[in-house]
N, C-alpha and C positions, 0 to 999 in steps of 0.2 A: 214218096218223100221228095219235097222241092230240092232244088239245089243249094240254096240258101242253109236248109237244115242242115242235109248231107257234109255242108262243108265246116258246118261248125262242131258237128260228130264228128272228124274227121281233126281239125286241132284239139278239141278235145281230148282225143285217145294219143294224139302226138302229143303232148304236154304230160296228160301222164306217164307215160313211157318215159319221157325226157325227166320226170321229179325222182323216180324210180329206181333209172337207171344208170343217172349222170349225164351228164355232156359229151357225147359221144358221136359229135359231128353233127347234132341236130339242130336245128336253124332257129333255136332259142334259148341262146349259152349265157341266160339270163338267169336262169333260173338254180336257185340254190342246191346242194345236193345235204340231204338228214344225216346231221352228226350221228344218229345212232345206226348207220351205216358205213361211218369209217373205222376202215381199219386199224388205228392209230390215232393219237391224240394229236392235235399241232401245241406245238413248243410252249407254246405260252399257257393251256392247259395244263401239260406234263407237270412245269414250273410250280401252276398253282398247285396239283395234286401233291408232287413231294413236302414242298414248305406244311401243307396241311400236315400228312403223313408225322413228318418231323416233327412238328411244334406238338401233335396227339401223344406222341413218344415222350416227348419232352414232359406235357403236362402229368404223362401217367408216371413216370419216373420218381418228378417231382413230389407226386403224391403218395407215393412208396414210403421215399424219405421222411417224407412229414410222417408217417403213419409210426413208423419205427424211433422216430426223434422223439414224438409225443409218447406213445408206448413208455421209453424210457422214462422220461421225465414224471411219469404217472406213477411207475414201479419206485422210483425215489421217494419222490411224494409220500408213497403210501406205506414207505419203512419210516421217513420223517415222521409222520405222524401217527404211527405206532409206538416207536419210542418216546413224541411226546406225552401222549396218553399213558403208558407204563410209569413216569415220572412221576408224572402226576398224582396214580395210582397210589406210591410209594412216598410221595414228599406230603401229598393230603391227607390218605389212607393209610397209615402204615402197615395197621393190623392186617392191611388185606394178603402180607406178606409173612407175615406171623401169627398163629393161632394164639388168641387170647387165652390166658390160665385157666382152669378152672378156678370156682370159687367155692370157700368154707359155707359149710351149711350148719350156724350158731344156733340151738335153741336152749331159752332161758331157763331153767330150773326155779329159783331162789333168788331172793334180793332181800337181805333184812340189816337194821342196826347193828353191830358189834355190840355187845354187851359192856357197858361196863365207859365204850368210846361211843359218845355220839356222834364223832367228827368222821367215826369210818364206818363201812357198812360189808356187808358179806355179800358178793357174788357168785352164782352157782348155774353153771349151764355144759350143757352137752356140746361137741364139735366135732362134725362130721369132715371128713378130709380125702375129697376125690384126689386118685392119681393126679400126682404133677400138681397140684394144689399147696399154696404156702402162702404164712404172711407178711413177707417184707421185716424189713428193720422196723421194731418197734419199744415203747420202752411202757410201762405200768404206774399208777402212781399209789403201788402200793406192791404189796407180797402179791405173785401167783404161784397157786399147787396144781401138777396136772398129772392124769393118770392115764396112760395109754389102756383101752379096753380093749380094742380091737386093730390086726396090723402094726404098724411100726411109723413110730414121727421123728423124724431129726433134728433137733435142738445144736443152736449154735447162740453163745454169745459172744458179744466183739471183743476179738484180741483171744480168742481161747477159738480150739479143735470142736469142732462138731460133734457129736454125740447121735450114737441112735438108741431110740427106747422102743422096745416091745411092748406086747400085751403083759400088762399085770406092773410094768417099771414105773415109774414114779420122776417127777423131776422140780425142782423149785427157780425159780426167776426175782431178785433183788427188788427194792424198788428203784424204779429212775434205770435200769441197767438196760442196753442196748440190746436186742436179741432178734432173732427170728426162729421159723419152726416150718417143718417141708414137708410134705410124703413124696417123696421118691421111686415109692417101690412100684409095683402093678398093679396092686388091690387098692380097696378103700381103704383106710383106718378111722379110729373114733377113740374121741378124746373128754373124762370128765375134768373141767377145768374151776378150780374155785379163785375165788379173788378177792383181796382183802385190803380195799380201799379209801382213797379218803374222801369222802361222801361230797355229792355233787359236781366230780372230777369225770371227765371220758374215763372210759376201763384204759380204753387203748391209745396210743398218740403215735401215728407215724412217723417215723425218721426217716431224711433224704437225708442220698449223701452223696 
């Protein structure tokens, strides 16, 4: 090995020592020593690491909040617009809140001339009458005879008490006179009804009231 070599293996190995190990009296106190060899941060490090630290704290806190703020606002929301759709329900739908009636089940019998009157004519039909089934206020324009056959029908006309008829009772209706008729009970009932009209007239004419 020349000397020439020798001497540059020789700083060499002094250099690295001296990058290694610090400035420790070596004769090139130029050289940096590797932050991730100290023991300790310098100040302005520290600095930067806490404001990070903080402002991290900060943003997740922040975001708690938010999480919780919107949470609520959604939980509102979604009673708001629960109850507007219930309204809804209620102010478009009514029925949807009340079971519709049953309804009468009419079949025709007979339809013929009154003898004698060509202006009126005979109606004659059967009336079947599910529980809770009735017909509103209505009036005839002519005489009705009705015969309960089966179960029990309740007759009212206006301005007078209710009435209930059984199987086998009988009941008459004016003409023009206001009335209505119900099943109330739990069973079916059935009704023969005749009518004695003035021809070319509805049997039946709803009344509001």
């Amino acid at each position: 090995m020349t000397a020439s070599a020798a001497k540059r293996r020789s700083t060499a190995a002094i250099s690295e020592a001296t990058f290694l190990n610090g400035d420790r009296g070596a004769s090139n106190s130029s050289i940096p020593r590797p932050c991730w060899l100290s023991q300790s941060l310098s100040p302005t490090a520290l600095a930067i690491s806490t404001a990070t630290n903080n402002l991290a704290a900060l943003i997740l806190k922040t975001g708690v909040y938010l999480f919780i703020i919107l949470g609520e606002i959604s939980m509102k929301l979604a009673h708001i617009l629960a109850s507007i759709a219930l309204v809804t329900i209620v102010v478009v739908n009514p029925v949807a809140l009340a079971q519709e009636p049953p309804k009468l089940k009419v079949t025709p019998l007979q339809k013929e001339p009154l003898t004698g009157q060509s202006d009126k004519e005979v109606i004659s039909l059967i009336v079947e009458w599910p529980p809770g089934s009735g017909t509103g206020l209505h009036t005839h324009p002519g005489d009705e005879y009705t015969t309960v056959l089966e179960g029990e029908v309740i007759g009212r006309k206006e301005g007078s008490e209710a009435k209930t008829y059984t199987a086998g009772q009988s009941y008459h209706n004016e003409p023009g006179v206001v009335h209505e008729a119900n099943n109330k009970g739990s069973v079916p009932a059935k009704t023969f009804n005749v009518f004695v009209v003035e021809k070319g007239k509805p049997v039946t004419e709803p009344v509001k009231r």
